[in-house]
N, CA, C and O of each residue as an XYZ file, in Angstrom:
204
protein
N     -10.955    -34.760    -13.669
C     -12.329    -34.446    -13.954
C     -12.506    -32.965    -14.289
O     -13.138    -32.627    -15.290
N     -12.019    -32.191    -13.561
C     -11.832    -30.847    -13.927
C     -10.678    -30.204    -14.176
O      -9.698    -30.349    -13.446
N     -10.683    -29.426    -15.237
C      -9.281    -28.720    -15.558
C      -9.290    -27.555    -15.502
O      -8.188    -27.008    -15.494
N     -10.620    -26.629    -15.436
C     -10.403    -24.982    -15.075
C     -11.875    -24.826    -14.040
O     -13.025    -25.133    -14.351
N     -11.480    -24.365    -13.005
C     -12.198    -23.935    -12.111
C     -12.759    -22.367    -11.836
O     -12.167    -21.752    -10.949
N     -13.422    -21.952    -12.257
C     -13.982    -20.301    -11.769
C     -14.412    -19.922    -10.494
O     -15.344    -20.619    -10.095
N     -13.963    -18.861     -9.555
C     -14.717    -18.469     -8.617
C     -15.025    -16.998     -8.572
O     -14.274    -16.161     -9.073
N     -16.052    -16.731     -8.012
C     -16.930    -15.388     -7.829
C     -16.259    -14.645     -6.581
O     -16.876    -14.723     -5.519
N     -15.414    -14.143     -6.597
C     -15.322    -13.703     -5.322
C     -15.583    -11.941     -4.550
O     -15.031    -10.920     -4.959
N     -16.228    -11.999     -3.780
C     -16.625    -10.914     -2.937
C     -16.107    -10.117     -1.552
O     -16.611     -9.114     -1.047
N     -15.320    -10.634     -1.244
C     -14.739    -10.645     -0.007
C     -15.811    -10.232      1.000
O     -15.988     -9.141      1.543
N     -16.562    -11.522      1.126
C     -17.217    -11.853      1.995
C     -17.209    -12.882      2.747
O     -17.137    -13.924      2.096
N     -17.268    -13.056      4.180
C     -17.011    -14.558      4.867
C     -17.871    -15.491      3.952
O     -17.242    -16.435      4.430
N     -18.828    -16.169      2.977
C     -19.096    -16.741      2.371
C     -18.327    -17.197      1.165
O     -18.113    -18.337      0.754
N     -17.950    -15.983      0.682
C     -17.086    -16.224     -0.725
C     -15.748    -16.746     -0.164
O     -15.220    -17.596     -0.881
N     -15.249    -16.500      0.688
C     -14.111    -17.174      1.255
C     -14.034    -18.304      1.510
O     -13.027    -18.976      1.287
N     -15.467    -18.887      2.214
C     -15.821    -20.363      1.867
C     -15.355    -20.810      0.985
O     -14.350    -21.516      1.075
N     -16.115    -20.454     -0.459
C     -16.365    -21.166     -1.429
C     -14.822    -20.913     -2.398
O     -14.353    -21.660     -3.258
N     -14.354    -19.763     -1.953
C     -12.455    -19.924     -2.846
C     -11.560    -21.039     -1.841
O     -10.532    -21.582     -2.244
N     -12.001    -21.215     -0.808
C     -11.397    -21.885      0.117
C     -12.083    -23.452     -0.836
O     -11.149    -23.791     -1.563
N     -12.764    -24.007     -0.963
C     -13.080    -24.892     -1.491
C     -13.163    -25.424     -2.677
O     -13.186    -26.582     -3.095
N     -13.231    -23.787     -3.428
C     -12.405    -24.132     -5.024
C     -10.941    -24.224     -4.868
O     -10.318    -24.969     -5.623
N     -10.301    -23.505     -3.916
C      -9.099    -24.400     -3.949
C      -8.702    -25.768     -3.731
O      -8.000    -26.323     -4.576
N      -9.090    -26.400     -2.645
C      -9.509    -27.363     -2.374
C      -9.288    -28.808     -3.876
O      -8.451    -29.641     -4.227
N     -11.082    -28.155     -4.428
C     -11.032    -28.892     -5.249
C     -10.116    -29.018     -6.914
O     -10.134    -29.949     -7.719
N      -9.392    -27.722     -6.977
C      -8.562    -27.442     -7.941
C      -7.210    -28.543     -7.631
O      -6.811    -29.275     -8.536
N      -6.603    -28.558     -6.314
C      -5.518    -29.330     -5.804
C      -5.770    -30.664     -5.938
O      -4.924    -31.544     -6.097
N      -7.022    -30.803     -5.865
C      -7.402    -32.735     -5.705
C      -7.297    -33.050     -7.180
O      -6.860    -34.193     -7.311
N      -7.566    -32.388     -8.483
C      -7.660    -32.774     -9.825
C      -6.456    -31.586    -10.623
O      -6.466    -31.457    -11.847
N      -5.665    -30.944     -9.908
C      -4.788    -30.698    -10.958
C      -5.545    -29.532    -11.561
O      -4.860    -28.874    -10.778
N      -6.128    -28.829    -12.052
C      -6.524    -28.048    -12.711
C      -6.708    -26.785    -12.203
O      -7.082    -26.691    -11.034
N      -6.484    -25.618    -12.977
C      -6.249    -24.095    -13.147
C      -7.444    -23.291    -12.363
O      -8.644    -23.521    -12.510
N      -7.105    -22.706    -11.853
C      -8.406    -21.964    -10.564
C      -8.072    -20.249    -10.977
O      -7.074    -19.529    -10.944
N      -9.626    -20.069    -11.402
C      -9.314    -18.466    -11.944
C     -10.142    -18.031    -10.834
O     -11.196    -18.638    -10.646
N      -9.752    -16.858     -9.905
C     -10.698    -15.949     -9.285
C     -11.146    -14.746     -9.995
O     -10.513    -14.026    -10.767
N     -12.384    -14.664     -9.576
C     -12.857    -13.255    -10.501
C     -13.863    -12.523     -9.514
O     -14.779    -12.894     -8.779
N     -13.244    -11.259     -9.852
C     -13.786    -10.069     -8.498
C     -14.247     -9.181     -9.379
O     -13.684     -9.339    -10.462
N     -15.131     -8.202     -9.384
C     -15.753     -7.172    -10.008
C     -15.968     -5.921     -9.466
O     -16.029     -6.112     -8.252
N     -16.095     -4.914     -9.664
C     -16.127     -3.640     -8.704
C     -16.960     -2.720     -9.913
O     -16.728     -2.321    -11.054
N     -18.151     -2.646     -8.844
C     -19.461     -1.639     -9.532
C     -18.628     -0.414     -9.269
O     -18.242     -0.212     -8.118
N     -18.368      0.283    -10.075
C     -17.568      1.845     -9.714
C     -18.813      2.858     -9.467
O     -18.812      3.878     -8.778
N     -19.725      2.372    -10.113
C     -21.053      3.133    -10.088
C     -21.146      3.200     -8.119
O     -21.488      4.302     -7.690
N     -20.889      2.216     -7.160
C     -21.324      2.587     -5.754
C     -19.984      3.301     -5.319
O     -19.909      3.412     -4.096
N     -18.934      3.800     -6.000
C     -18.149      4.814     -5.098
C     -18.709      5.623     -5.394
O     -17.847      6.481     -5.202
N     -19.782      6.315     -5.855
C     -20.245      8.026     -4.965
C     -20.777      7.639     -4.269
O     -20.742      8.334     -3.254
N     -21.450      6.659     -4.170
C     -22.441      6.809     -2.521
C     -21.383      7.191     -1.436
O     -20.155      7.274     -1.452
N     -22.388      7.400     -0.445
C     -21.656      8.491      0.634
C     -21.799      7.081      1.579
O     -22.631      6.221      1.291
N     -20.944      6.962      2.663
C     -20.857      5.580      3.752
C     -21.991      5.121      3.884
O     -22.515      4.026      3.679
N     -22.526      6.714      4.487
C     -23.698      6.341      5.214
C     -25.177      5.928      4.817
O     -26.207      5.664      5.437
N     -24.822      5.995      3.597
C     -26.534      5.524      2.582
C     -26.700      3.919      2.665
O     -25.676      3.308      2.359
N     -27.560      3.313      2.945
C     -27.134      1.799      3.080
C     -27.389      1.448      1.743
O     -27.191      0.296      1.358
């Protein structure tokens, strides 16, 4: 049913869920599991402590 799977990942206990379950469902149908992570470079100057 599926042959390429995408996931969003954040390394967040949520997103871990959901790669945990795109794996999951990638193994049950055979098909290619891409993870994709992004990094705003724009928030490395913030300083730690700015929320």
């Amino acid at each position: 049913m599926f042959k390429r799977i995408l996931v969003a990942f954040k390394f967040t206990p949520a997103s871990r869920s959901v790669l945990e379950k795109g794996i999951e469902i990638a193994r049950d149908h055979g098909a290619e599991l891409h993870i994709f992570h992004a990094l705003d470079y724009r928030l490395k100057a913030l300083e730690s402590s700015d929320p």
